[in-house]
MIBA-870503 format. One record per residue: x negated, y negated, z negated of N, C-alpha, C, CB in turn; residue number from 1. Coordinates in nm, 3 decimals, padded with zeros to 5 digits. Glycine has a CB too. Example, Ala and Ser with C-alpha at 12.3 -4.5 7.8 and 13.67 -1.06 7.14 Angstrom:
BEGIN
     n.px     n.py     n.pz    ca.px    ca.py    ca.pz     c.px     c.py     c.pz    cb.px    cb.py    cb.pz  kepa
  -01.319   00.569  -00.780  -01.230   00.450  -00.780  -01.320   00.330  -00.780  -01.131   00.447  -00.905     1
  -01.285   00.225  -00.708  -01.367   00.106  -00.714  -01.290  -00.003  -00.787  -01.408   00.060  -00.572     2
END
This chain:
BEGIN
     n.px     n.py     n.pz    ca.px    ca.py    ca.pz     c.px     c.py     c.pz    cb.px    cb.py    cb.pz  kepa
  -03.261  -02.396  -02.474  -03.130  -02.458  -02.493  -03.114  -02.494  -02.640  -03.014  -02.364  -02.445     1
  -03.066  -02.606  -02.674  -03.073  -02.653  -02.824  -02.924  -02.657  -02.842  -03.157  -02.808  -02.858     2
  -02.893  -02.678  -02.995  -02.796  -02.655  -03.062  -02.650  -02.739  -02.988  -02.843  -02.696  -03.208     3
  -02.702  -02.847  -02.957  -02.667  -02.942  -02.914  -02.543  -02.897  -02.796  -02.792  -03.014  -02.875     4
  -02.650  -02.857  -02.704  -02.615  -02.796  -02.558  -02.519  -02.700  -02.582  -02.737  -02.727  -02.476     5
  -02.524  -02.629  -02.652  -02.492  -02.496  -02.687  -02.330  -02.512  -02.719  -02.590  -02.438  -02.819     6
  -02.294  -02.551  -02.833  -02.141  -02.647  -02.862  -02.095  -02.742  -02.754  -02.154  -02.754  -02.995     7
  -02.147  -02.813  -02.659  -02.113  -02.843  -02.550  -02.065  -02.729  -02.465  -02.207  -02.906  -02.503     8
  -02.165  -02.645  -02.449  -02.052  -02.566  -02.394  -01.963  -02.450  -02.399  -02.076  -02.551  -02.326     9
  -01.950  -02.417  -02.563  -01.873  -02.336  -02.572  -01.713  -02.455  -02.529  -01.901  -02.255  -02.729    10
  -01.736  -02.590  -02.543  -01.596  -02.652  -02.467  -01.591  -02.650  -02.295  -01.581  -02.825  -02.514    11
  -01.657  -02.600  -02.254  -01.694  -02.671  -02.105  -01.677  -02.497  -02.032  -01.906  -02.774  -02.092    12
  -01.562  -02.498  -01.957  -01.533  -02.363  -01.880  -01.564  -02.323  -01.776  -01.435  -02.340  -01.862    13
  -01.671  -02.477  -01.718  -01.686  -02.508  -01.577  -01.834  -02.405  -01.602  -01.695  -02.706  -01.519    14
  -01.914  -02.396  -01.733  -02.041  -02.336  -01.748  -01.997  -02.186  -01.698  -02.106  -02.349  -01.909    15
  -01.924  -02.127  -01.689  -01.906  -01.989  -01.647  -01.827  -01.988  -01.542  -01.854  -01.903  -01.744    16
  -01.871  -01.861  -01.450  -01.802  -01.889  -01.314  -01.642  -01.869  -01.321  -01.864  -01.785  -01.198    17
  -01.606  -01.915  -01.278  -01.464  -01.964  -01.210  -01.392  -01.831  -01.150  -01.492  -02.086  -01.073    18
  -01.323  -01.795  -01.115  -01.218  -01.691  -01.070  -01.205  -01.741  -00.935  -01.071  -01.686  -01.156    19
  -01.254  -01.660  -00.865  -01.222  -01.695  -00.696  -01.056  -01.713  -00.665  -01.284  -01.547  -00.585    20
  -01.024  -01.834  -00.580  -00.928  -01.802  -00.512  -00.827  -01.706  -00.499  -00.964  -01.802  -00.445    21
  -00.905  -01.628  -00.392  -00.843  -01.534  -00.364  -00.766  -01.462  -00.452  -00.909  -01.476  -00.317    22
  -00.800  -01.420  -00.531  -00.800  -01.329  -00.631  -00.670  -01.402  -00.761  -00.982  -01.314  -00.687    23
  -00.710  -01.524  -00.764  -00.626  -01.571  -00.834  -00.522  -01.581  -00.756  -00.660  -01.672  -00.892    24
  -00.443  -01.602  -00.615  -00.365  -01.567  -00.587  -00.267  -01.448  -00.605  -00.396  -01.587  -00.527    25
  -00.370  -01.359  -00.606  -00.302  -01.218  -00.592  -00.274  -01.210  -00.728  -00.392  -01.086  -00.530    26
  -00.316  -01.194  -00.853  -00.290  -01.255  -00.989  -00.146  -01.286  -01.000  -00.375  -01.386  -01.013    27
  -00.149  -01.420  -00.939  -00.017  -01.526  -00.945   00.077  -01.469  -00.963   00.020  -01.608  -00.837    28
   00.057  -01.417  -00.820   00.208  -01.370  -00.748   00.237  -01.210  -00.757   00.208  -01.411  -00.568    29
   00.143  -01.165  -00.824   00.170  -01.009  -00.826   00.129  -00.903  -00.687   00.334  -01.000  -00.848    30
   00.055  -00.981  -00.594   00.083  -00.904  -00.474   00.048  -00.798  -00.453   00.054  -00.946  -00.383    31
  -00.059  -00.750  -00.517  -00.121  -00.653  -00.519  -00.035  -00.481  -00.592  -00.243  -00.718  -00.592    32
   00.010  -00.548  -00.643   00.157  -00.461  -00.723   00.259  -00.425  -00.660   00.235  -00.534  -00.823    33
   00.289  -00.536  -00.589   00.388  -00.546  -00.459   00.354  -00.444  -00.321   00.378  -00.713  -00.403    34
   00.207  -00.453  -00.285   00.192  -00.362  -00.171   00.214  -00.232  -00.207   00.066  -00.368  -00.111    35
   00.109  -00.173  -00.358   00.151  -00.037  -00.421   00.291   00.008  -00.404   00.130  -00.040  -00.566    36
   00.370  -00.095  -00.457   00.547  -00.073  -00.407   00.598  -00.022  -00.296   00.620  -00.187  -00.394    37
   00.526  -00.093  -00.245   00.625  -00.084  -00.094   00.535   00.013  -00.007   00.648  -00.262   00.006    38
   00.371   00.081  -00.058   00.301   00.185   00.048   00.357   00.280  -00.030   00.126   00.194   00.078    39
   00.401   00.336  -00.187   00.426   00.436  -00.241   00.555   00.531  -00.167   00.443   00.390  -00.373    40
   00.671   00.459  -00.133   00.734   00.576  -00.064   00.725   00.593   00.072   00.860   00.580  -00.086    41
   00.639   00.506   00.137   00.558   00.520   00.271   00.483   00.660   00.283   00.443   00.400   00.280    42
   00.390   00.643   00.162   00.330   00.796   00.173   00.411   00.893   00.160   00.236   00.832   00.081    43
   00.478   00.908   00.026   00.582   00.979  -00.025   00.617   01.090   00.116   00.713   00.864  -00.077    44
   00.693   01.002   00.196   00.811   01.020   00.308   00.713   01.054   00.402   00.918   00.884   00.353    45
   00.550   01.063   00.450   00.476   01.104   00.531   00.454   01.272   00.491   00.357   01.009   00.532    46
   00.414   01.200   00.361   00.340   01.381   00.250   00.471   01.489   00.265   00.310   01.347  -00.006    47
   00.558   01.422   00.251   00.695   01.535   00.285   00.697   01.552   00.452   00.879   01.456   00.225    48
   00.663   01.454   00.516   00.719   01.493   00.654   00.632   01.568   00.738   00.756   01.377   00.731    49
   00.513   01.537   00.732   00.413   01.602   00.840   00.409   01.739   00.816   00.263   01.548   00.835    50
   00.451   01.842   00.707   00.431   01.897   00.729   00.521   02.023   00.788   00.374   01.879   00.667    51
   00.651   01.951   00.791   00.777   01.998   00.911   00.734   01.971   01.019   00.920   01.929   00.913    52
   00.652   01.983   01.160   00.608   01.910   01.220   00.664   02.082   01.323   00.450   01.820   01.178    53
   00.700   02.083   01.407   00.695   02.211   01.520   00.624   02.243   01.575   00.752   02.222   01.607    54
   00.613   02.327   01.619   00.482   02.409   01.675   00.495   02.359   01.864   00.506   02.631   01.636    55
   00.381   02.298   01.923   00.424   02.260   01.997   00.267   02.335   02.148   00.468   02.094   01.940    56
   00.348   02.342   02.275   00.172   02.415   02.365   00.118   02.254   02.382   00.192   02.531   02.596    57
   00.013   02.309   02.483  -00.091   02.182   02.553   00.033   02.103   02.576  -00.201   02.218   02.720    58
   00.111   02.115   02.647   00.141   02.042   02.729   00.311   01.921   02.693   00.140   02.153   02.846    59
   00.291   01.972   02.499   00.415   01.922   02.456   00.534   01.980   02.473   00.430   01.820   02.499    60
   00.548   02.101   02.517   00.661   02.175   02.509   00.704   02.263   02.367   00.644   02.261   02.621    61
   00.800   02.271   02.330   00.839   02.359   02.178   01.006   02.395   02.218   00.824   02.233   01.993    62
   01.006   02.514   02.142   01.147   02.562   02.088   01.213   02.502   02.011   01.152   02.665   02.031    63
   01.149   02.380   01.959   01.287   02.273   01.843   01.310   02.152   01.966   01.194   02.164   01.629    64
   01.407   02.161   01.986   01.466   02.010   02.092   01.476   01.906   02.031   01.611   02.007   02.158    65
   01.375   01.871   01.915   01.400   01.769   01.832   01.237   01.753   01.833   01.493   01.800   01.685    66
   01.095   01.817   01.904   00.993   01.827   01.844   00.937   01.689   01.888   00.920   01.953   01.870    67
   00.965   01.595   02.008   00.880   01.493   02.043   00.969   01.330   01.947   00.874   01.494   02.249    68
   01.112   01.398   01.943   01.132   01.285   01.820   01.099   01.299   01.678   01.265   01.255   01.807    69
   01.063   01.407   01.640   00.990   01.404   01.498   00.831   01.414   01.510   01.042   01.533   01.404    70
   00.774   01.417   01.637   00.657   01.374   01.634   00.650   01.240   01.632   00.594   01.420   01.722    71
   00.724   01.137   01.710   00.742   01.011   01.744   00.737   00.928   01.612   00.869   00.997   01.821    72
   00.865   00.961   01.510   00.911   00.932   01.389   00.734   00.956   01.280   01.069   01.058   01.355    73
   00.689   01.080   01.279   00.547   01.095   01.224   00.448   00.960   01.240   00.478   01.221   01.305    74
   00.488   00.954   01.364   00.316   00.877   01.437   00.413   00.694   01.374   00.271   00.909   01.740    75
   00.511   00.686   01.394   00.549   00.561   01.325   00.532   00.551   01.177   00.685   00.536   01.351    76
   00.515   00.685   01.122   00.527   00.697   00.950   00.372   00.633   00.893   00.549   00.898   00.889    77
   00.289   00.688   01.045   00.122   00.680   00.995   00.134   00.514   01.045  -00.030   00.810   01.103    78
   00.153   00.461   01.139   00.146   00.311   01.142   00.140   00.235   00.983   00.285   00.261   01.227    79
   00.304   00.267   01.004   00.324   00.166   00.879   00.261   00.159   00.750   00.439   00.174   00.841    80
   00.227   00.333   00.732   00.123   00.334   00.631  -00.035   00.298   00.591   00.128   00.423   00.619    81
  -00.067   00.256   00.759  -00.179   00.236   00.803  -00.187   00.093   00.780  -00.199   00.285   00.933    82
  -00.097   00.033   00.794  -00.074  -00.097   00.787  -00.096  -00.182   00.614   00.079  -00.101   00.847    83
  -00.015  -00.100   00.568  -00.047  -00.081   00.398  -00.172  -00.084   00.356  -00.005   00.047   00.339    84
  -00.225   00.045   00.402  -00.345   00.055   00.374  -00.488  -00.038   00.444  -00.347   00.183   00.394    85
  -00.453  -00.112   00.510  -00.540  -00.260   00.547  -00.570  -00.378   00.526  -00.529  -00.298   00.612    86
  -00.417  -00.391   00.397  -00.417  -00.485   00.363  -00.448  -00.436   00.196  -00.298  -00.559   00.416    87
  -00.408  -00.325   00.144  -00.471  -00.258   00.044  -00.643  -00.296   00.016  -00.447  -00.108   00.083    88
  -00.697  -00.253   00.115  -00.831  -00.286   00.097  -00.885  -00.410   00.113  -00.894  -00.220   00.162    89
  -00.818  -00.494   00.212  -00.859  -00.628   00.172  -00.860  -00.677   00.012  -00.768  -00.716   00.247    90
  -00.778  -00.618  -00.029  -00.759  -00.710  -00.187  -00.807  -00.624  -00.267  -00.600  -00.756  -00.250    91
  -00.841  -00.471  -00.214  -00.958  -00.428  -00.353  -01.118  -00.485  -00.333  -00.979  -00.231  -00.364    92
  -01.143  -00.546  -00.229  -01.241  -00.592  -00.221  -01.256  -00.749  -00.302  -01.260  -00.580  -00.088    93
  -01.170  -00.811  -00.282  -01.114  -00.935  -00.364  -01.106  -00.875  -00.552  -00.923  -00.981  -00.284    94
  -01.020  -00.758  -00.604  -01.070  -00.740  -00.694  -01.186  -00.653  -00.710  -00.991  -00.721  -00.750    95
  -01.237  -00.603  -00.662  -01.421  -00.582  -00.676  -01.489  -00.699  -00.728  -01.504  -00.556  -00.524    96
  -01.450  -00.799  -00.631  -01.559  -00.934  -00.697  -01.496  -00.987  -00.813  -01.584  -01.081  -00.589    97
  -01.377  -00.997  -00.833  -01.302  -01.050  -00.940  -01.426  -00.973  -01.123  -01.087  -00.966  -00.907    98
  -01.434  -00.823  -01.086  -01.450  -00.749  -01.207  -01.640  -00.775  -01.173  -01.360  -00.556  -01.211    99
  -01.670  -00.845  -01.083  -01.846  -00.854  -01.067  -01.849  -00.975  -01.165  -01.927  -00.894  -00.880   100
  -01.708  -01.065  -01.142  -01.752  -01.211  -01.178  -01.743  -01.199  -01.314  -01.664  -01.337  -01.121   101
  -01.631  -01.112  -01.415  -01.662  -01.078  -01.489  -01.766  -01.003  -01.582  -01.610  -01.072  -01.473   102
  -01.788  -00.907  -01.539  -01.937  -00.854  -01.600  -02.051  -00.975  -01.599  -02.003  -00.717  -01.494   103
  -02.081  -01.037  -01.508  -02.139  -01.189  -01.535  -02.140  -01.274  -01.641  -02.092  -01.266  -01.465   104
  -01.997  -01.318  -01.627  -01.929  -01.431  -01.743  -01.987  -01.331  -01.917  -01.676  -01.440  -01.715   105
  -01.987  -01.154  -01.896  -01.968  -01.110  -02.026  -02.106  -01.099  -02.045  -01.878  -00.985  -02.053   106
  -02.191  -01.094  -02.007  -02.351  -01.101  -02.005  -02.418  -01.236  -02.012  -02.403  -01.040  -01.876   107
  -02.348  -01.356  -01.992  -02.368  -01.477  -02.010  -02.360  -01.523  -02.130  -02.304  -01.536  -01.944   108
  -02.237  -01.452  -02.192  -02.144  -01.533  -02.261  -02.265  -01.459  -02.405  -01.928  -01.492  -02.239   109
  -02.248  -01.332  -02.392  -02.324  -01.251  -02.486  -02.489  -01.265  -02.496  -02.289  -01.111  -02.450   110
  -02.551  -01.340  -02.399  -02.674  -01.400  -02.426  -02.672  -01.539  -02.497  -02.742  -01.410  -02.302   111
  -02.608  -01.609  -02.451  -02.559  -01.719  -02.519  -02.533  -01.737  -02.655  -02.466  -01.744  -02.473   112
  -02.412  -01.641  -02.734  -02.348  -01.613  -02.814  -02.521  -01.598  -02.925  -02.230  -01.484  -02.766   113
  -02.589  -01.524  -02.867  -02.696  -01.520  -02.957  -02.832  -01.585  -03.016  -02.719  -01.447  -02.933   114
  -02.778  -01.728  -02.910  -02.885  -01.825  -02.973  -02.765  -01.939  -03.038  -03.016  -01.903  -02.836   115
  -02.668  -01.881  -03.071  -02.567  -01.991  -03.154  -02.585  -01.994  -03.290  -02.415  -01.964  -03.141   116
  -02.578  -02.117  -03.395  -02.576  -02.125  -03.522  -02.484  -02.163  -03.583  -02.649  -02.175  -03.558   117
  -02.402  -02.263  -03.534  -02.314  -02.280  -03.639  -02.176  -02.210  -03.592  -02.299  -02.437  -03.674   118
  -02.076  -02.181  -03.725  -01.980  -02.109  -03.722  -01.879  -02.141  -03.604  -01.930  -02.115  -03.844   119
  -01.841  -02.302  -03.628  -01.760  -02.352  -03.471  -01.782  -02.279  -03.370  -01.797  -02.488  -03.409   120
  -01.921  -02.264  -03.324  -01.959  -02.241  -03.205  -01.976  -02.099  -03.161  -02.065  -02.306  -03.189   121
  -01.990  -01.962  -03.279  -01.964  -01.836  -03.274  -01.827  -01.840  -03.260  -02.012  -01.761  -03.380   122
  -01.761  -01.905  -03.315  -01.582  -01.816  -03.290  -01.535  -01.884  -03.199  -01.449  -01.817  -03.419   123
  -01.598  -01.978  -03.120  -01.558  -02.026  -02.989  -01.619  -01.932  -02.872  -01.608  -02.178  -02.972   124
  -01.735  -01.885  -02.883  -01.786  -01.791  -02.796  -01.665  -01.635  -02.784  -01.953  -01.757  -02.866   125
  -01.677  -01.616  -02.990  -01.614  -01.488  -02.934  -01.476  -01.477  -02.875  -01.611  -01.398  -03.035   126
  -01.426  -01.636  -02.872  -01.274  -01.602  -02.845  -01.336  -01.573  -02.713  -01.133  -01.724  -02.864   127
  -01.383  -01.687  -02.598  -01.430  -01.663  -02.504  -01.465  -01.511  -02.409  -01.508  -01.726  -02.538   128
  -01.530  -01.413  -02.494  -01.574  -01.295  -02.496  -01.436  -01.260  -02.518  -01.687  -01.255  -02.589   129
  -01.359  -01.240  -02.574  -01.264  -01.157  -02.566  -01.137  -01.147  -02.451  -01.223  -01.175  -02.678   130
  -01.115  -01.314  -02.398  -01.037  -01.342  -02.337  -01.119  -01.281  -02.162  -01.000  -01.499  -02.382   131
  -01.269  -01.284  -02.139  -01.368  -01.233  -02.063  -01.313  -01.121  -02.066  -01.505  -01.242  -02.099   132
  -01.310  -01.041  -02.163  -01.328  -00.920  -02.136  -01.194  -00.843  -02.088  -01.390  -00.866  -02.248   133
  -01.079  -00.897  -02.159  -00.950  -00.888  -02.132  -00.971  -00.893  -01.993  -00.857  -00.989  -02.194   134
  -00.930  -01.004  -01.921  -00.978  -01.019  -01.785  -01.071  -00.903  -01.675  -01.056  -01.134  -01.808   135
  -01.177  -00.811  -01.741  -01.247  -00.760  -01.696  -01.172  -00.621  -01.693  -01.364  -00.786  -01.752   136
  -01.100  -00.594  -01.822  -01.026  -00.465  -01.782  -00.883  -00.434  -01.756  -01.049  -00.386  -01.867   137
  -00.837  -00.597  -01.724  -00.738  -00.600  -01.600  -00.814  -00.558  -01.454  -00.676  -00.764  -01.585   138
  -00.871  -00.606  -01.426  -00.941  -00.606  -01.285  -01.002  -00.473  -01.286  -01.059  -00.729  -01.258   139
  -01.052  -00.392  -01.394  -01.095  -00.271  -01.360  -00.991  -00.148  -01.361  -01.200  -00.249  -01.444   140
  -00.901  -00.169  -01.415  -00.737  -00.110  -01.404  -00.701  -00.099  -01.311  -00.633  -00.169  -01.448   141
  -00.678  -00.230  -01.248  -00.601  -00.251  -01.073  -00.721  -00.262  -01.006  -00.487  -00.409  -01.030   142
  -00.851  -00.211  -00.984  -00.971  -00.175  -00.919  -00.902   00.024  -00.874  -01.143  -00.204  -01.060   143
  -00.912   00.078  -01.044  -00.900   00.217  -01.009  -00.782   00.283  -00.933  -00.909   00.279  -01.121   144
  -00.664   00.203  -00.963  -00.535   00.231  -00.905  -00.533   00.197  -00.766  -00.428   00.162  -00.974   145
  -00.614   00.106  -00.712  -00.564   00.099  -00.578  -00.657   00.175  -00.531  -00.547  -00.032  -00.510   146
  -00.775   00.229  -00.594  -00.921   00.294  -00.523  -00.852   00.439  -00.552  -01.113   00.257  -00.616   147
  -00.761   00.504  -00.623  -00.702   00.637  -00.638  -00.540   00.621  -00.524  -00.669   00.669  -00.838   148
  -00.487   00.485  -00.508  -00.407   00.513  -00.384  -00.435   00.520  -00.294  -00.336   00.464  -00.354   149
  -00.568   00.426  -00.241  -00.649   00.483  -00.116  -00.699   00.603  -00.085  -00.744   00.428  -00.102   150
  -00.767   00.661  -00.166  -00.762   00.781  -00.134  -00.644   00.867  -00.116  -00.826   00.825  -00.205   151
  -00.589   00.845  -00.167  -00.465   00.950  -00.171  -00.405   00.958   00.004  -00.319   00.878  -00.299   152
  -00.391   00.769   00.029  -00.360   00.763   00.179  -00.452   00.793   00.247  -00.322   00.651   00.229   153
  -00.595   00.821   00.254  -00.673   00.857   00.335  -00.648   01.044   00.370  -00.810   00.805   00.272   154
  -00.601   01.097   00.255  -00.627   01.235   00.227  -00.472   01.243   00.334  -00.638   01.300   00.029   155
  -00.357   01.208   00.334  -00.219   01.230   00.361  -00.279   01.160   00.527  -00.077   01.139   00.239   156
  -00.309   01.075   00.565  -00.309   01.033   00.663  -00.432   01.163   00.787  -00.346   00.869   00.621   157
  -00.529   01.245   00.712  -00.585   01.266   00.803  -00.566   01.438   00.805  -00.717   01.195   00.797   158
  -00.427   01.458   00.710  -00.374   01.585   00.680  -00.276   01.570   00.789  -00.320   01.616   00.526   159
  -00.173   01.470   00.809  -00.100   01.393   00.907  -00.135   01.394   01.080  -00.117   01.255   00.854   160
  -00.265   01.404   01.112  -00.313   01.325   01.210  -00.371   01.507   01.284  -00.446   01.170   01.148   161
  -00.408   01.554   01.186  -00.422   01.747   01.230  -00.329   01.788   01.308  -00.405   01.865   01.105   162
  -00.161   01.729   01.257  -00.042   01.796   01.359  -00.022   01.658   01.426   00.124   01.874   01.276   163
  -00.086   01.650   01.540  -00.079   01.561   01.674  -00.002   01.588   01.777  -00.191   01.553   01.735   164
   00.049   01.521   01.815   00.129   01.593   02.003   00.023   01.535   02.057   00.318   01.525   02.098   165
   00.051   01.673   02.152  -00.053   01.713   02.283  -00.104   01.656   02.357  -00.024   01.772   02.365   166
   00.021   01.531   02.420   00.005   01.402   02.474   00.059   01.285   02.419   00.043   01.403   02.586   167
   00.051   01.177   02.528   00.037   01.033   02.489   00.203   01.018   02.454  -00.036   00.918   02.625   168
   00.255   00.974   02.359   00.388   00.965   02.337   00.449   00.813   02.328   00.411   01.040   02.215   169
   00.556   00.811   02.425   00.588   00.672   02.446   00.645   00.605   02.346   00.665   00.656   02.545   170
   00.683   00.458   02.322   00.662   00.375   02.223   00.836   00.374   02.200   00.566   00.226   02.263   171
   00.903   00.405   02.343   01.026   00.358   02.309   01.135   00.507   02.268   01.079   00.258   02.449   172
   01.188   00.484   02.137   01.292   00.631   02.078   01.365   00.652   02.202   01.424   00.604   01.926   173
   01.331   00.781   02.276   01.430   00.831   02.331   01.464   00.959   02.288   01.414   00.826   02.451   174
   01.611   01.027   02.188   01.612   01.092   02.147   01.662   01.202   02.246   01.649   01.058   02.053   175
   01.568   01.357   02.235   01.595   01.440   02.308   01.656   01.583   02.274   01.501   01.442   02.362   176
   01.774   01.501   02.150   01.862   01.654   02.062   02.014   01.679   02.149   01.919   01.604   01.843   177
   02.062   01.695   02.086   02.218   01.740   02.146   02.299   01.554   02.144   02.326   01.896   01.990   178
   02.379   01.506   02.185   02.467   01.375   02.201   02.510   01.352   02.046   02.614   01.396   02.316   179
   02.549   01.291   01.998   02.620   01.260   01.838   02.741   01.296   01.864   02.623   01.100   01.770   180
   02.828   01.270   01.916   02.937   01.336   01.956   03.027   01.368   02.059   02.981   01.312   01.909   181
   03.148   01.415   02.068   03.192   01.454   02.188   03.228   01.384   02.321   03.277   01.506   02.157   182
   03.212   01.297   02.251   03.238   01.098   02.402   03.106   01.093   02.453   03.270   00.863   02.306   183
   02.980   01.167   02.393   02.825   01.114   02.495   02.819   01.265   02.593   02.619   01.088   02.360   184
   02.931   01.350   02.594   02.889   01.461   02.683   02.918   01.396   02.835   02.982   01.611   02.649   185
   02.852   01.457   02.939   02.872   01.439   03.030   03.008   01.461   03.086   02.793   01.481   03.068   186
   03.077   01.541   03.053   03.231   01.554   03.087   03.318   01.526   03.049   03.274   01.627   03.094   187
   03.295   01.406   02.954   03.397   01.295   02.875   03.353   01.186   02.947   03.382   01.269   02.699   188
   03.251   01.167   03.055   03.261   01.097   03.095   03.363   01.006   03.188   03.195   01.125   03.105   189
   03.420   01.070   03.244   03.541   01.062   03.299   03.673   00.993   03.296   03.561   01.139   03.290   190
   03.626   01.029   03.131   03.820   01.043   03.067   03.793   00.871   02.999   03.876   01.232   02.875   191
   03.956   00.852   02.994   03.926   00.670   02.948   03.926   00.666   02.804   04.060   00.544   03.001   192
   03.917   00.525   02.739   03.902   00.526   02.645   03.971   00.549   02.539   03.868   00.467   02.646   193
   04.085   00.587   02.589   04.201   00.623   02.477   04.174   00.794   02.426   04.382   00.604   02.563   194
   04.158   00.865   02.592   04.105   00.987   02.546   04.025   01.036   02.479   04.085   01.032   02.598   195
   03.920   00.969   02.471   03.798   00.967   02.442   03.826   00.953   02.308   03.713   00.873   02.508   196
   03.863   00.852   02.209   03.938   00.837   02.107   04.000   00.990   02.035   04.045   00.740   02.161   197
   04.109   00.997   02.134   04.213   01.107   02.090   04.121   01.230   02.057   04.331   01.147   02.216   198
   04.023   01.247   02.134   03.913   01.376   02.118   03.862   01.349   02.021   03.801   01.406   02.218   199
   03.816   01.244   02.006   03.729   01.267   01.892   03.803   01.265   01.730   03.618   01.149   01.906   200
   03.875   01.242   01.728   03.982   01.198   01.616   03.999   01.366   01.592   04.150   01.085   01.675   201
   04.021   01.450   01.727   04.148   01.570   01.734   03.972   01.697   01.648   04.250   01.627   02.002   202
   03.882   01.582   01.680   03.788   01.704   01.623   03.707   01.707   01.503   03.693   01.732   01.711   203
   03.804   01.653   01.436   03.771   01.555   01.268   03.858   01.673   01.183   03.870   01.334   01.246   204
   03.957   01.737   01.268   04.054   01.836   01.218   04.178   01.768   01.165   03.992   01.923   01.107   205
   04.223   01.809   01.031   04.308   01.740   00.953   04.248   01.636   00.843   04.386   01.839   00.893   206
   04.350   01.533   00.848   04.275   01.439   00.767   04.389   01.400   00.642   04.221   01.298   00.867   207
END
């Protein structure tokens, strides 16, 4: 490569690879920042919950009358987090290549850099190299952070998945605690709606 070539392309950006797509999307728009957001109190609210979980036999029976709706509520906690975490890894794989394409560009740039002679063309390289490298330990930053939240959801999800109900649990909330209040008992059923009212008002106390 002659001198020539060389100052050609410290102007020419097309000589080093390009930033995928993908990746530059997620860049753009922050998204990748955005999922961390929104899986962080996902886990949070799992890591606290699973491990209130009731003690339950084979056959799904327990002493808390609340145990198949806070199993229910669990197994929805692991969805959504599961969900997070799928789209999590799609885009650490997107920045994986992002920080490959870099180490490239910085091994290019730094072979290059050393058959240069004139001054123009060194402080055009090193800006190059610096703005490279910048770039490289963005992507290796938000590489480690989402590769230390994955784990974290892998570790909570299969700490989660130990307290299972017994059986297959249906999709639709049917809650099986005491009524919310004194109008869902069976023996208010009866009474009209004014009563129904008056009771419940009369059991608020003084107001």
């Amino acid at each position: 490569m002659n001198q020539d070539q060389l100052d050609q392309e410290t102007n020419n950006d097309a000589v080093y690879e390009p930033r995928a797509e993908g990746y530059g999307k997620l860049r753009l728009y922050g998204l990748v920042g955005q999922v961390l957001r929104e899986l962080e109190p996902l886990l949070k609210q799992l890591e606290d919950f699973w491990p209130m979980m009731p003690k339950v036999d084979a056959n799904g029976n327990s002493e808390c009358p609340f145990a198949e709706d806070m199993y229910r509520k669990k197994a929805g906690l692991e969805k959504k987090v599961l969900e997070k975490v799928a789209v999590l890894r799609d885009m650490r794989n997107d920045i994986a290549r992002e920080l490959e394409r870099c180490k490239r560009n910085l091994a290019r740039i730094s072979v290059d850099a050393g058959k240069l002679q004139t001054r123009g063309a060194v402080k055009q390289y090193d800006k190059g190299f610096c703005v490279q490298e910048q770039e490289y330990l963005e992507a290796k930053w938000q590489l480690d952070e989402v590769e230390e939240t994955l784990l974290r959801a892998q570790a909570t999800l299969e700490a989660s998945r130990r307290k299972a109900y017994p059986v297959p649990l249906s999709d639709e909330w049917k809650p099986t605690g005491l009524p919310a209040s004194a109008s869902s008992y069976p023996e208010a059923r009866g009474q009209t709606k004014l009563d129904r009212e008056v009771g419940d008002l009369i059991s608020l106390g003084k107001l």
